[in-house]
N, C-alpha and C positions, 0 to 999 in steps of 0.2 A: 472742921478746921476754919477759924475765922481768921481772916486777912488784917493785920497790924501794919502802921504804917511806923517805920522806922524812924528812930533818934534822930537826928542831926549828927550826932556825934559817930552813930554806926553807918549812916550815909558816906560819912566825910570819909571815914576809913575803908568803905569797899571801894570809892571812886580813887581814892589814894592807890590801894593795889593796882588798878590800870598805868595810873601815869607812874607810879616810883616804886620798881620792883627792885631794884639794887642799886648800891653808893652811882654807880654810875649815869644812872638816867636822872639820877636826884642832878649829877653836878650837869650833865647835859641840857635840861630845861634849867637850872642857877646861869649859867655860861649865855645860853640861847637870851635870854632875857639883858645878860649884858650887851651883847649886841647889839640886839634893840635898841638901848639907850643910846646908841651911838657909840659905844668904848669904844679908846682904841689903845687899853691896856688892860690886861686880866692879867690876873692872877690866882692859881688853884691851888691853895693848901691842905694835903691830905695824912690823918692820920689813922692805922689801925683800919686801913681799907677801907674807910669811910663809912666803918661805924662806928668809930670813934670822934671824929672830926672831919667835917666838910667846911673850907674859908674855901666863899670867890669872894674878889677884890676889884672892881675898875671902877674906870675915870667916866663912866656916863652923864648924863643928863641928872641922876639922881630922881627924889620923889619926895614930895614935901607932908608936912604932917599928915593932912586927911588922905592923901594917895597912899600912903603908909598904914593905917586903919583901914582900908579899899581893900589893899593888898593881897590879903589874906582871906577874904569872899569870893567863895567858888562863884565861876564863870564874872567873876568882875574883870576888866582888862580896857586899855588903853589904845588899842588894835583893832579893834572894831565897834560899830557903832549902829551899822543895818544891815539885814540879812542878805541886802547884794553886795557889801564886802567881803564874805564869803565866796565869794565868785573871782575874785581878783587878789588875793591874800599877796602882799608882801613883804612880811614879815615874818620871820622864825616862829613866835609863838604869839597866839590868838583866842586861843579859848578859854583864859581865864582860870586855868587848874594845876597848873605848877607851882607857884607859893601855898596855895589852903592845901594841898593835896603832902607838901611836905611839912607845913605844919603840921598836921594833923595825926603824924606817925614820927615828930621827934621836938627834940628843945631848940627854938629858933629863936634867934639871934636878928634883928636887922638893924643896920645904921644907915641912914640918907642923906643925904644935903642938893639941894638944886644950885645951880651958877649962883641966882638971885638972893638967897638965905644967908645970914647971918650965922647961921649955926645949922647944925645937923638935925635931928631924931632919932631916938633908939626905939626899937619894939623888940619886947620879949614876950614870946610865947609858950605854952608848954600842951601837946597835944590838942592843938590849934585853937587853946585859949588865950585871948589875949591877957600877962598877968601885969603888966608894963610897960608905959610909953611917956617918954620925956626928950628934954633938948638934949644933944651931947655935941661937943666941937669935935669937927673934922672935915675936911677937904671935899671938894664936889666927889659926885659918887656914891657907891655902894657897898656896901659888906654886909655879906648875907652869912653868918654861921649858926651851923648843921650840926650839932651834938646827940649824942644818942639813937641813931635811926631807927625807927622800928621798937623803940625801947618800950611802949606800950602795946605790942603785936608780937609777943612774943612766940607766934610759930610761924612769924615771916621770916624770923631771923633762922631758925630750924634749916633754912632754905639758900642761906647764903654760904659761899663757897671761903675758901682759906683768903685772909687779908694778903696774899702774892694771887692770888686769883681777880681778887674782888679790885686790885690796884691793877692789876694791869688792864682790864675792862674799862677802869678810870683813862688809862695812858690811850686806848685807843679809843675814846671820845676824843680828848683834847687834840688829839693827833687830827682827826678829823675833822673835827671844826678849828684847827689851826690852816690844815688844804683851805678850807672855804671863807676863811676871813686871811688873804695873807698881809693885807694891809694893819692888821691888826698883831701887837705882839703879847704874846703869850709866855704865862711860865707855870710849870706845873714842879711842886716839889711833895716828895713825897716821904714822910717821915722825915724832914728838916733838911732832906736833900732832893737839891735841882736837876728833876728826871728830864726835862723837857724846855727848852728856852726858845724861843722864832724872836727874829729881826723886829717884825711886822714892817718891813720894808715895800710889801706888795709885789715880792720876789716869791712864783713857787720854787723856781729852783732851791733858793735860800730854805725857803720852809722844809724843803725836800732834805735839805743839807741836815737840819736838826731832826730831821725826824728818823729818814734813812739812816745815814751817815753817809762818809765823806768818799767813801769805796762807789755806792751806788750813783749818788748824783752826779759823778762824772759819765756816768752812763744815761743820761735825763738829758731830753730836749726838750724846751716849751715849743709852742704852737700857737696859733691863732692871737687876737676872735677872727673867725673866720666862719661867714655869714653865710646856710642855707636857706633853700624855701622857708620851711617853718623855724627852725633852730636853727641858734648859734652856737659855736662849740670856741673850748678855748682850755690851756691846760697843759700839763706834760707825760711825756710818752718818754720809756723805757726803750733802748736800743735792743734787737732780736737778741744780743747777747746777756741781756741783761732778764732773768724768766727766776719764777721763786714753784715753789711746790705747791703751793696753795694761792687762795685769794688775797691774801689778807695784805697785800698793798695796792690793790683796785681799789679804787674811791671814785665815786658817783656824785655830783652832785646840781640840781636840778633849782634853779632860780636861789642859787648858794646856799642851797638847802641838802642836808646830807640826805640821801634815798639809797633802798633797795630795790631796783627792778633788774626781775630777769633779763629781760629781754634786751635793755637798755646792756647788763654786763655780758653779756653775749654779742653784742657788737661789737665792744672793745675786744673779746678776745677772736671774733673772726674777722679782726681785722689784720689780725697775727697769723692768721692762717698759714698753714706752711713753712713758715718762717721759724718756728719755735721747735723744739724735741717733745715729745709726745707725752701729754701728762704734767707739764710745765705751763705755767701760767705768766703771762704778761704784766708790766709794771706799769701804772699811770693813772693820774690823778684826770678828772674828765669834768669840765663845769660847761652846763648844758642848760640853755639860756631860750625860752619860750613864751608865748603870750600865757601869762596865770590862766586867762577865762579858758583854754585848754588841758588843766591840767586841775586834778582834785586832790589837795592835800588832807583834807578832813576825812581821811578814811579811819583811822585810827590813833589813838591819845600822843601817841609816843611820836605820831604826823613822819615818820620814814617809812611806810605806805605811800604809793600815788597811784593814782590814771589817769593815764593819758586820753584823750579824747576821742585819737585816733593813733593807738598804740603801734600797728603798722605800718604805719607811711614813717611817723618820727621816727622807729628803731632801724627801719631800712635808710630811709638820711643818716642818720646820725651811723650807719656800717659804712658807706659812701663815701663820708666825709673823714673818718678816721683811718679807714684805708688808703685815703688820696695821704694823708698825712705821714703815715707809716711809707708809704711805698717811698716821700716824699725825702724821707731820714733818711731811707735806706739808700740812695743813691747818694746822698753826702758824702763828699769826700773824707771828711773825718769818722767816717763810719766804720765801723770794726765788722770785721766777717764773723758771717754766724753759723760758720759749719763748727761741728763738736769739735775739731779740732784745732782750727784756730782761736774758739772759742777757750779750750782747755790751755793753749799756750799763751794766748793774752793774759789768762789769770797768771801762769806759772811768771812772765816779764814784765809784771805789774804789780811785783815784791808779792805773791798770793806763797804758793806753796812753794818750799825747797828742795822737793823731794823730784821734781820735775814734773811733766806730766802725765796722763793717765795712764797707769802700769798694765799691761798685759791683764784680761781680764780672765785666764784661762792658766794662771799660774795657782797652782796649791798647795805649793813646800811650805814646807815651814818656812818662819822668818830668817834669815842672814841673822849669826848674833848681834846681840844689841848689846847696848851699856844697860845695865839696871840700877836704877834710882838705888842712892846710897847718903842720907844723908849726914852717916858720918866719917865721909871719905876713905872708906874703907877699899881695898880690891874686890871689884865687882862679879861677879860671875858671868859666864856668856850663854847662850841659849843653846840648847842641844844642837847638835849636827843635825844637818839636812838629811833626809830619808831617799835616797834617788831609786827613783821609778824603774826598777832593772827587769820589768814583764809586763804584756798585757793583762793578762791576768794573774791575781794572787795565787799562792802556794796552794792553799786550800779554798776552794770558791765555794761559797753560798748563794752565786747567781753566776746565771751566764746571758754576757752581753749580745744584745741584739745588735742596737747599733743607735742614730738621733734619727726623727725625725721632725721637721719641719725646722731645725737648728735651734730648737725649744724645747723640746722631751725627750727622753732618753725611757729606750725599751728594755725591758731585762726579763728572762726568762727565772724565777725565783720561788723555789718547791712545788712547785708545777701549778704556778700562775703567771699570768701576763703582767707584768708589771708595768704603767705609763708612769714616767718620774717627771715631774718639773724640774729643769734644773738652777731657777732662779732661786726657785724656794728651798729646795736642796742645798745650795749654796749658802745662802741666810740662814739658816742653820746651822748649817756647819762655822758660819762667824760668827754669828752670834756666843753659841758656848765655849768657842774660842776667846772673844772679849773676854765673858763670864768670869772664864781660866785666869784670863790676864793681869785681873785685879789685882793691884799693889807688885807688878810685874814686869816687864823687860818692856819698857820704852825706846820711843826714838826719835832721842834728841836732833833738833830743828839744826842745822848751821847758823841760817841767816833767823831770828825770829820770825813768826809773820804780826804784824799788825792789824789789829781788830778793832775797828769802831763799832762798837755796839748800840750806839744810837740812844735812842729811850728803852730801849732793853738792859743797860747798862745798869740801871739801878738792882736790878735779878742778879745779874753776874756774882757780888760777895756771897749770895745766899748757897750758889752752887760752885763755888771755889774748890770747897773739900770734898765733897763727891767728882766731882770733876777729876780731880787732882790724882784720886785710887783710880782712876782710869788711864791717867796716862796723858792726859791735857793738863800739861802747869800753865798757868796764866797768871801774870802780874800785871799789877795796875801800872800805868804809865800816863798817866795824866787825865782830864775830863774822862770822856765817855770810852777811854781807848785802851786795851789791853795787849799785851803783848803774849802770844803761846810757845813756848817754848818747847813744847815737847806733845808728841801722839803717842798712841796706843804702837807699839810694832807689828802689831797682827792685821792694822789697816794697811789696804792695798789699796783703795782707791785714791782719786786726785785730792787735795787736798788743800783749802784755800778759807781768804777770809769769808766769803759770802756760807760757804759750808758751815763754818761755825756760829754766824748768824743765824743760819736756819736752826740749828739745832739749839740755842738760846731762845730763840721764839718758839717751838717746839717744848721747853724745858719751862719757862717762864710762867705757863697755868700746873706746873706739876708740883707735888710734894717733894721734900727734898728726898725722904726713903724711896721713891721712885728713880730717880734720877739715875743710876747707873743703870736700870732697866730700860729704862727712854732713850739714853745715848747706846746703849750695845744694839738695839734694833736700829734706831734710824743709822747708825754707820755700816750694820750688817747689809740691810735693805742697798743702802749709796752704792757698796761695795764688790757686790755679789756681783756674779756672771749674769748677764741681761737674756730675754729671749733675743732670737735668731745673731746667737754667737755660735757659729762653728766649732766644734767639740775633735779632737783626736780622739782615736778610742784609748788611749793612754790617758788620754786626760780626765776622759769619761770614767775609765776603771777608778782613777787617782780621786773623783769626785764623789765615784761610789762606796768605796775604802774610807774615804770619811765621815761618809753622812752614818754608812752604818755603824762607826765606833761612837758615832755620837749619841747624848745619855735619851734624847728623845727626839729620835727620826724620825717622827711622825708629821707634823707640821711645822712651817716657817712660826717666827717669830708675832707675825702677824693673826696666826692660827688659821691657815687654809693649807690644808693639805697637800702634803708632799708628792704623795704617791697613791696611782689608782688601779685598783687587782680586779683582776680577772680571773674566774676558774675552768678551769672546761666545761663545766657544764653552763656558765653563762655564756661562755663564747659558742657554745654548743645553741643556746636558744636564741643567739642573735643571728648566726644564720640558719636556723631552722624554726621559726615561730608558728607557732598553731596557728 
C-alpha cells in the first residue's frame, strides 16, 4: 500500500466536515465573524433550512479587495499573528477555517466594502474556487450568501435532518449568540418571515423578551458583574418558579463566548438546589468572565469545547457566587413563592389556565360532558355518563388487590403471581389511549382564552395548527409571535397554562408533522398522570386497575418502560431459599 498525499481539493473537503456539519454551524462561524468586525447589526436570512440559502448581512468594519482574495485560504485570518496569541485569544474566531471550509462544500457569494472605499467587492466562488471578483456598490459591511450547501458532498446531505429541524438548530444559534452580543441587534427570518428580532439595546432582559417571550421574562432578574477571585459573573436568573423540563434555556457563556462545560452547568443548577421540583431545571442566561491565559479554547474547530486551567476552584466560585445571587432574589420582596402550590395558582391569576388549578390527581371518571366541536352548528352531542365506583372490587375479578406500597406501586395478587404495578406508568397509559380515543372528539372549550407567546417557536406553530386542532387545542393567531387557545382535549386533567404549551411547541418543533399527535398524547399523558408517593384509596386503586386493564396495551407507559413486574412462586420461592 503506498501513502498518496491528497488534493487540495480532497483536503479542503474533509477539514470542511469538522467545522460545517449543518446549515447551522455554517451560519454560527458566518455570524461569529460578523462580530469580529465590530457589527452592531446582523442580519440572518434563511431558506429551505439552509440548504437552500444562507444571507448574513451587517454593518462591520468590512474587507477590501486583497483581504477578499485572503479570505478564502485555510488558516489565513486577521486574529492572530504569533503563536503566543493563542494563549490569550479574544476573539470569537481565530483559526482561519470558516470561509474556505464553507466555500469549499457550496456556491459562495461575498460582498465587502471598508469605511474608507469608494465602492464595494464581489467574490464568487463555487466549491472553493474562485470563479469572480469585481467592484460592486454598496454600503460598509458584509454579505456573505450560502447557496447550495453540500451541493458537491452529496452523502453529507444523506445526513441532514427535515428543513423544521435543520431551522430550528439555526433559531438556537442566533438565540445564543444573541444572549452573548446583547448590545448587538439581530434578526433572523426564516422563509421571508421574522422568527427572531432583539433590540440590541444591551438589555438581557430585553433579549430575554424576544427570545422567551413575554410570559417568562417577567419572571427574569438580571444580576451582577459581580467580581470574584478569579471570575466575574454577570447575567440573568429565572425566579424558583419559573423551572422548564429540560436544558435548553441554560446558556453558558465564557469571555462572550458560547461554551459547553459540565461542570460550569452543574453550578447553575446547584445553585437551585432545593428550591426547584425534582427533574425540573432552572432558567438563566450566565456570562462568565476570566483571564484568557486560564482558559483553552482551541480544543476543537467548532471552539464550544474549553479548559479551564483549574477547573475546580472556578466551578466551586462560580456555585458560590450564583447561589449568593439566587438566595439573593429569593428574599426579594417581589418574589413569587415557590411551593407547587402557589406556584400552580400564580399561573391560574396570571390569565394561565381557566380551568383552575391542579385537579385532584387520583380522580379517573370519565370526563363531565363536554361540547363537541361542531363546525356546522349543529346540536352537539354530550359524553357518556359517568360510571360511579359502587364496589371495591369488580363483579368478576381477575386480580385480587393487595394494597400500595411506598405510595408508588400497587400490589395485586393475579393468576397466582405477584404482581408490582407502577402506578405512574399505569396511569400514562391509560391517558394516553384515552387521547388516542379523543381524536376529532369532545373538547373543552376555554371561557377566558389563554394567551400564548410562542417566542421564536412561533414560526413552527402554522406547521402544527392542524394536527393540533384533531386533538382538541384550537389556536388562532392573534398578532406577532402570540396565539390564543381556545380549547383542550376534555380528557386532560392536569393544570393547564401558557408555559405548558410552550413546552410542548418546543417539544414538537424538531418533529414531523405525522408525529405530532403522538408527541402531544405522551407528553400531556406523562404531565397528567398520577405521580409517585400519591396516596392511593383502594377504590381508587381498583378504579385504576379496571382501566389499565381494558386498555388495548397494558404492558408499558408511553414512554416504553414497563408497567408491571411478575413473580411466580417458584421465583419467589428462589428468592428466599437460594442454593
Amino acid at each position: 500500500m503506498k501513502i498518496n498525499v491528497l488534493s487540495s481539493e480532497v483536503v479542503n473537503q474533509i477539514a470542511a466536515g469538522e467545522v460545517v456539519e449543518r446549515p447551522a454551524s455554517a451560519i454560527k462561524e458566518l455570524v461569529e465573524n460578523s462580530l469580529d468586525s465590530g457589527a452592531t447589526s446582523i442580519s440572518v436570512d434563511l431558506e429551505g433550512g439552509g440548504m437552500t440559502l444562507i444571507r448574513v448581512t451587517d454593518n462591520g468594519c468590512g474587507m477590501g479587495q486583497k483581504d477578499l482574495e485572503l479570505s478564502i485560504l485555510r488558516h489565513a485570518t486577521s486574529k492572530l499573528k504569533a503563536i503566543d496569541d493563542l494563549f490569550s485569544i479574544g476573539t470569537l474566531g481565530f483559526r482561519g477555517e470558516a470561509l474556505p471550509s464553507i466555500a469549499a462544500v457550496s456556491k459562495l457569494r461575498i460582498q465587502s466594502k471598508e469605511p474608507a472605499d469608494n465602492a464595494g467587492h464581489e467574490l464568487i466562488c463555487s466549491g472553493g474556487e474562485i470563479l469572480e471578483l469585481k467592484p460592486v456598490g454598496m454600503p460598509q459591511g458584509t454579505i456573505v450568501e450560502v447557496r447550495g450547501l453540500f451541493f458537491n458532498t452529496p452523502a453529507r446531505l444523506k445526513f441532514m435532518k427535515s428543513e423544521t429541524a435543520e431551522s430550528q438548530r439555526v433559531v438556537q444559534v442566533i438565540e445564543r449568540l444573541a444572549f452573548s452580543h446583547p448590545s448587538v441587534r439581530f434578526t433572523l427570518t426564516i422563509d421571508s418571515r421574522i422568527v427572531l428580532q432583539t433590540l440590541g439595546n444591551n438589555n438581557l432582559i430585553d433579549t430575554a423578551l424576544a427570545v422567551f417571550g413575554a410570559s417568562a421574562a417577567k419572571q427574569l432578574r438580571s444580576f451582577g458583574p459581580v467580581q470574584g477571585k478569579t471570575v466575574g459573573l454577570s447575567g440573568i436568573l429565572g425566579t424558583p418558579a419559573l423551572h422548564r423540563n429540560n436544558r435548553t434555556w441554560q446558556t453558558l457563556f465564557l469571555n462572550g463566548r458560547y461554551i459547553e462545560h459540565r461542570g460550569l452547568a452543574f453550578a447553575l443548577e446547584e445553585a437551585y438546589r432545593t428550591l426547584l421540583p425534582i427533574k425540573r431545571y432552572p432558567v438563566g442566561v450566565i456570562h462568565i468572565t476570566m483571564n484568557p491565559q486560564e482558559v483553552d479554547v482551541n480544543v476543537h474547530p467548532t471552539k464550544v469545547e474549553v479548559r479551564l486551567q483549574d477547573e475546580r476552584a472556578v466551578v466551586g466560585e462560580v456555585i458560590t457566587m450564583l447561589r449568593a445571587q439566587v438566595e439573593l432574589m429569593t428574599q426579594a420582596k417581589e418574589q413569587i413563592a415557590v411551593s407547587c402550590e402557589t406556584a400552580a395558582d400564580y399561573s391560574f391569576k396570571s390569565g394561565g389556565s381557566t380551568i383552575g388549578p391542579l385537579l385532584p390527581a387520583m380522580r379517573f371518571e370519565d370526563p363531565a360532558p363536554m361540547p363537541k366541536r361542531d363546525s356546522y352548528g349543529g346540536e352537539r352531542p354530550v359524553a357518556p355518563a359517568i360510571r360511579e365506583q359502587i364496589s371495591i372490587l369488580p363483579a368478576i375479578a381477575s386480580y385480587r388487590l393487595i394494597g400500595q406500597v411506598l405510595h408508588s406501586y400497587i400490589l395485586v395478587e393475579k393468576k397466582g403471581k405477584l404482581v408490582i404495578i407502577d402506578q405512574h406508568a399505569a396511569h400514562e397509559r391509560i391517558l394516553f389511549e384515552q387521547f388516542i380515543r379523543s381524536i376529532e372528539g369532545y373538547v373543552q372549550e376555554l371561557a377566558i382564552p389563554i394567551s400564548v407567546d410562542f417566542g421564536s417557536y412561533a414560526h413552527f406553530v402554522p406547521r402544527f395548527l392542524e394536527p393540533l386542532n384533531e386533538l382538541g387545542f384550537r389556536l388562532e393567531p392573534f398578532g406577532g409571535n402570540t396565539y390564543l387557545l381556545r380549547s383542550i382535549p376534555a380528557t386532560y386533567r392536569g393544570h393547564f397554562d401558557e408555559q405548558t404549551l410552550r413546552d410542548l411547541m418546543s417539544e414538537l418543533s424538531t418533529e414531523r408533522t405525522s408525529s405530532v399527535w403522538e408527541k402531544v398524547a405522551i407528553s400531556l399523558a406523562c404531565r397528567s398522570a398520577i405521580k409517585a408517593n400519591t396516596r392511593l384509596s383502594a377504590s381508587e386503586m381498583v378504579e385504576l386497575l379496571d382501566q389499565l386493564y381494558a386498555c388495548a396495551l397494558p404492558v408499558t407507559c408511553p414512554h416504553g418502560r414497563p408497567i408491571e413486574l411478575e413473580y411466580n412462586e417458584d421465583e419467589l420461592f428462589k428468592l428466599f431459599h437460594p442454593r
